[in-house]
C-alpha positions as CSV (number, residue, x, y, z in Angstrom):
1,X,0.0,0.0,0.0
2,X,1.1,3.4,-0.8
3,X,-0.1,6.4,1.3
4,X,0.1,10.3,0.3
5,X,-0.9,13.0,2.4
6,X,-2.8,15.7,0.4
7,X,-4.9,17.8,3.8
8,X,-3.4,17.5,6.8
9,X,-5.3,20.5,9.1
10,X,-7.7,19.9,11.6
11,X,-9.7,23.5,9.5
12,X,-8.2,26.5,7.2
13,X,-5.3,27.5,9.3
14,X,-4.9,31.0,10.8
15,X,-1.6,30.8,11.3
16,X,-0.3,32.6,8.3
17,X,2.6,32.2,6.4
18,X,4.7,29.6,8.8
19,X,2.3,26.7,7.5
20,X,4.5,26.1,4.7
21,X,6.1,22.9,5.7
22,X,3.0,21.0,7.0
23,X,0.4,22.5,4.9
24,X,-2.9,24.2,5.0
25,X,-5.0,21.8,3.4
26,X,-8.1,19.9,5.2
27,X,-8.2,16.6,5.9
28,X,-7.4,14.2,2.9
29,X,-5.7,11.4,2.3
30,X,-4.8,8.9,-0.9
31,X,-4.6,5.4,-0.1
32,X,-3.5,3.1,-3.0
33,X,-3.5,-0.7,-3.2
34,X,-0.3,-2.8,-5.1
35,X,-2.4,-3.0,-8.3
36,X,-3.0,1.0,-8.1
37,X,-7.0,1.0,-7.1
38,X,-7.6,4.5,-5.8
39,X,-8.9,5.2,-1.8
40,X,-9.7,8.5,-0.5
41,X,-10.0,9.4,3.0
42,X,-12.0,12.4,3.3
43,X,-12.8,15.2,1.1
44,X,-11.0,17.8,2.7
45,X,-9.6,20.7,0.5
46,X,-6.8,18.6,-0.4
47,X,-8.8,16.6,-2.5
48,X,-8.6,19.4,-5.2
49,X,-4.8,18.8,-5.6
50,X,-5.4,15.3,-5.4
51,X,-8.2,14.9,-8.1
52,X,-6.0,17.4,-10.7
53,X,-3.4,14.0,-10.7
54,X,-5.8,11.5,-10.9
55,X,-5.2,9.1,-13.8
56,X,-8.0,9.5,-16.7
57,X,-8.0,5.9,-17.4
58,X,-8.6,5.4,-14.2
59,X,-12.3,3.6,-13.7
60,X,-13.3,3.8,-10.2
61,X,-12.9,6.3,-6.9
62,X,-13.6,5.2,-3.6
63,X,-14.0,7.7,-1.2
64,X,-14.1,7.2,2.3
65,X,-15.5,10.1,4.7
66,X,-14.7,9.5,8.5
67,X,-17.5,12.1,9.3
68,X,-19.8,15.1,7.6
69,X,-18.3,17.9,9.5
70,X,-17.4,20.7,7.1
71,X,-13.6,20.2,7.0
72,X,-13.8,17.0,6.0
73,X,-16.2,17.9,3.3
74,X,-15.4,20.9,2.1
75,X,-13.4,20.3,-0.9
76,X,-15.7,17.0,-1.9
77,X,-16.8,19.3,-5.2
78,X,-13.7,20.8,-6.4
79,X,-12.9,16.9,-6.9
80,X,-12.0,17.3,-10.4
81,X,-13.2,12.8,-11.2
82,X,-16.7,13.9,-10.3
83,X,-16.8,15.5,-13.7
84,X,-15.8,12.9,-15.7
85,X,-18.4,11.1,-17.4
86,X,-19.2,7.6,-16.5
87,X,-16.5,7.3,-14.2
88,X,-17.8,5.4,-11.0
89,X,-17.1,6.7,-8.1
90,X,-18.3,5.0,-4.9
91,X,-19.3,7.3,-1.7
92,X,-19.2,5.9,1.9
93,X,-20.0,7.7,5.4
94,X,-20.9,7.0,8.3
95,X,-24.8,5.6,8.8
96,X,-26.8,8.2,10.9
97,X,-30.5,7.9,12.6
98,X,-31.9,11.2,11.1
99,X,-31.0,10.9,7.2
100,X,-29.5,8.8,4.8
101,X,-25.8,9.7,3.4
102,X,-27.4,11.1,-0.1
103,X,-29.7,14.0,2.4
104,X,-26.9,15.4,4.0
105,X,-24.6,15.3,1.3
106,X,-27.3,17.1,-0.7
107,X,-26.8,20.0,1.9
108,X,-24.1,21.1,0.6
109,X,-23.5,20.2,-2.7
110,X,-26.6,22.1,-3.7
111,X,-27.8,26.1,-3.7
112,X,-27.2,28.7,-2.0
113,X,-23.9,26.5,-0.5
114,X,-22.4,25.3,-3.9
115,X,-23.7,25.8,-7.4
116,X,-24.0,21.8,-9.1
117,X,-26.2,19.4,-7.7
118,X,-25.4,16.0,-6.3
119,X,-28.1,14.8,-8.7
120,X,-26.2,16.5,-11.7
121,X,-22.7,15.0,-11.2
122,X,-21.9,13.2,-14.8
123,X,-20.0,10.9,-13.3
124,X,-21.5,7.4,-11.5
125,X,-22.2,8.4,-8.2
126,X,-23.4,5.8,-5.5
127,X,-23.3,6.5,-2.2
128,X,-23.2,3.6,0.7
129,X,-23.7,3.7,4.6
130,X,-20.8,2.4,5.9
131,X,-20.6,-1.3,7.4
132,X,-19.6,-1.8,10.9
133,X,-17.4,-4.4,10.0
134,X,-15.5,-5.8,7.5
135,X,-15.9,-5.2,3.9
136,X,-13.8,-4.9,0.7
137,X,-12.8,-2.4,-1.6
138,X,-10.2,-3.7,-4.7
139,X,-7.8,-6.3,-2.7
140,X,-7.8,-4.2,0.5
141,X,-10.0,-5.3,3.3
142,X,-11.7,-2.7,5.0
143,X,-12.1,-2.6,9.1
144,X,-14.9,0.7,10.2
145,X,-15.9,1.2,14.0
146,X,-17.2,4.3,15.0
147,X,-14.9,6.2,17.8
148,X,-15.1,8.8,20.1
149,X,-15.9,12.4,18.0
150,X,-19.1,14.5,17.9
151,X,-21.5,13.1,15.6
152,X,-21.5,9.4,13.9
153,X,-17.8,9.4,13.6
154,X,-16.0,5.8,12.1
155,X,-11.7,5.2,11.7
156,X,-10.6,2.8,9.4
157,X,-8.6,-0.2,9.0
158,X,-6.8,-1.4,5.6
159,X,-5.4,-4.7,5.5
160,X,-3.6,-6.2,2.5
161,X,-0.9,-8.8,2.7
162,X,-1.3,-9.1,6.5
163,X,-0.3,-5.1,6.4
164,X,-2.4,-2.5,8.1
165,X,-2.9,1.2,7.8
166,X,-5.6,3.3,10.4
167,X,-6.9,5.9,9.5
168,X,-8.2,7.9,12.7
169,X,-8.2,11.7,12.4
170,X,-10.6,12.7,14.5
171,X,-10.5,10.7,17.6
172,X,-10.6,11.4,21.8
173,X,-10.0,8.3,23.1
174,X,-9.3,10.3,26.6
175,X,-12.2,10.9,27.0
176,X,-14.0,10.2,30.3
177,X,-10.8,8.4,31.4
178,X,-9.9,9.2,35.1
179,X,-6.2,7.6,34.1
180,X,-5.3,7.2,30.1
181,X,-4.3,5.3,29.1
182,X,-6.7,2.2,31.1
183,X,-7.6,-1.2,30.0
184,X,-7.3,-1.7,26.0
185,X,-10.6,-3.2,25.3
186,X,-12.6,-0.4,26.6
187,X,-10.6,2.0,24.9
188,X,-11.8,3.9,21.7
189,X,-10.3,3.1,18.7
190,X,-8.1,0.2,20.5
191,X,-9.5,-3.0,18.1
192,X,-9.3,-0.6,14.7
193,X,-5.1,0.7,15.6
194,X,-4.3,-2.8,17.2
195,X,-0.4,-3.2,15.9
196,X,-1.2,-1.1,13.0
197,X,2.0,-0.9,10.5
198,X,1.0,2.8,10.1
199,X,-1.4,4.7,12.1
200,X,-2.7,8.3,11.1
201,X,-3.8,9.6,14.1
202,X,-5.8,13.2,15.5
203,X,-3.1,15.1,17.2
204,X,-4.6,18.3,17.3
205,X,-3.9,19.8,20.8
206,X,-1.3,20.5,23.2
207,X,-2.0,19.0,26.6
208,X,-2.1,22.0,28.0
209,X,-5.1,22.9,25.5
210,X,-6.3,19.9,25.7
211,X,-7.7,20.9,29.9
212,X,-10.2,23.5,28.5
213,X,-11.3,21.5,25.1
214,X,-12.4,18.6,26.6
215,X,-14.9,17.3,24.7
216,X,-14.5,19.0,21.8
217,X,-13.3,15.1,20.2
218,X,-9.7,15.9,19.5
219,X,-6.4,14.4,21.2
220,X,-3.7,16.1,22.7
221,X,-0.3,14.9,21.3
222,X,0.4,13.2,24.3
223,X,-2.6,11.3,24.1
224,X,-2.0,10.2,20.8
225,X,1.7,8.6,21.9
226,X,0.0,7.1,24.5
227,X,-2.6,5.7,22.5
228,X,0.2,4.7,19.7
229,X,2.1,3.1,22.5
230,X,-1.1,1.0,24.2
231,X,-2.1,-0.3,20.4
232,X,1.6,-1.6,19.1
233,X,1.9,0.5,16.5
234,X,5.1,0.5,14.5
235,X,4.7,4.2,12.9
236,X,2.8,6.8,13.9
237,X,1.4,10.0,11.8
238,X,0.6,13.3,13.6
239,X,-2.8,14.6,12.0
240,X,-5.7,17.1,12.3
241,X,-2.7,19.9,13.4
242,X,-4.7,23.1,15.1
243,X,-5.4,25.6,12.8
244,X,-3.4,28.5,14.9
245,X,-0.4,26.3,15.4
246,X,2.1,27.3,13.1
247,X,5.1,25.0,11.8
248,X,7.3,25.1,14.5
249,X,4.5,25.4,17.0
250,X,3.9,21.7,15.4
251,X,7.9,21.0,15.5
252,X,7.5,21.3,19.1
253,X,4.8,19.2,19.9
254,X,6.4,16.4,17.6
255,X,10.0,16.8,19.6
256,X,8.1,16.6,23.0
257,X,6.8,13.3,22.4
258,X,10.2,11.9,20.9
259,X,11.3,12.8,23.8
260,X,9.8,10.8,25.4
261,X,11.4,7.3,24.1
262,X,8.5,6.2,22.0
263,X,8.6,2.6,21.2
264,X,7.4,4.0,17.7
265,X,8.7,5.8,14.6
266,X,6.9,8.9,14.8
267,X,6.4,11.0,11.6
268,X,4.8,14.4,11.9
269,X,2.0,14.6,9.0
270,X,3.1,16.7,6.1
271,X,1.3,17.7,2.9
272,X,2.8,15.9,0.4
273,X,4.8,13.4,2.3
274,X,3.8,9.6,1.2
275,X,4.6,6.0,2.8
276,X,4.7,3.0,1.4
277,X,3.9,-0.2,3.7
278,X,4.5,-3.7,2.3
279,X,7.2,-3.5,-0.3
């Protein structure tokens, strides 16, 4: 598998200038399997960069939201493939109680908040309520469980050739814990990241910010070495960085925690940077 980082912010930063080096793009992600097939995690404003490279013999997009909030849909139509006639491109979120996937996709992509239509894409949408389970996509299996974020919120799990890659960006698996981390199995997320080759994982607070935003669904850095650390897993991506933290802000947080003798490679999540796992 082959992963590239294309939105790595937790929103549009407001940081200026400095976010040069990790990026300013919303969350988005390419996944690819050995034969090529195309996964996208979230629809971000990264995904504009990403769908201007796509391949145009390419014949089918999967993309994979984690969750409806706005920066993790924002970008979904500046996806250049959504234009391309008779290209099939398959749509999964998570399932909700209130409305099905198409209804509050149809929010946005549709006036006054965007100008085409979900209905008028050209390409072949479909659009799937996510499994909580196991299901495939090309020669990857799939692993969704919804974990701790505001809203029906789901990580993912890819497994091919016995190698995994977790997909988690928005993620407080601290939350209601007197002591984190406690026992595995009644931690969030522990099951989807267990000994995960690469885990992509929220990172989006300092502890110190982390006491007055709990609750808000994010991780402090710390948090996410511990989690890392309690699941087994061999390399760890920061993700979700603050909006107001600027690159060296974000060079901090990644030194404190390497500091700290992870068991871990830690590698602090870059636009751009890719990882290949399985060659």
């Amino acid at each position: 598998m082959k992963v590239t980082l294309w939105g790595t912010r937790g929103s549009l930063p407001s940081a200026g200038p400095e976010t040069v080096r990790y990026g300013g793009n919303t969350s988005c992600v390419e996944l690819r399997d050995r034969a090529g097939a195309l996964i996208v995690l979230d629809a971000g404003t990264g995904i504009r960069r990403l769908g201007s490279v796509v391949e145009r013999e390419i014949a089918r997009v999967d993309i994979l939201l984690t969750h409806l909030h706005m920066d993790h849909i924002q970008g979904f139509g500046f996806f250049d493939p959504l234009y391309r006639p008779g290209l099939e491109v398959h749509v999964w979120g998570p399932p909700s109680t209130t409305h099905d996937l198409r209804t509050r996709l149809t929010k946005y992509l549709s006036p006054p908040l965007f100008p085409v239509r979900l209905r008028d894409l050209p390409c072949r949408l479909h659009l799937h309520d996510v499994p909580m389970g196991a299901f495939a996509i090309a020669s990857l299996q799939v692993h969704a469980a919804l974990v701790f974020h505001p809203g029906p919120t789901v990580g993912y799990r890819f497994v091919e050739r016995e190698r995994s890659v977790v997909y988690i960006p928005d993620h407080e698996p601290a939350l209601g814990a007197r002591t984190f981390p406690g026992r595995p199995r009644w931690t969030s997320g522990y099951d989807l990241a267990n000994e995960a080759d690469l885990l992509i994982h929220d990172a989006q607070f300092t502890e110190e910010e982390y006491e007055h935003r709990v609750g808000w669904g994010h991780s402090a850095i710390t948090h996410t070495a511990k989690f890392a650390r309690l699941v087994g897993a061999r390399r760890l991506v920061t993700f979700h960085h603050d909006p107001g933290h600027s690159d060296d802000t974000l060079d901090q947080m990644a030194r404190r925690i390497e500091n700290a003798s992870t068991p871990f490679e830690l590698m602090p999540g870059q636009e751009g940077r890719s990882f290949t796992i399985g060659a």
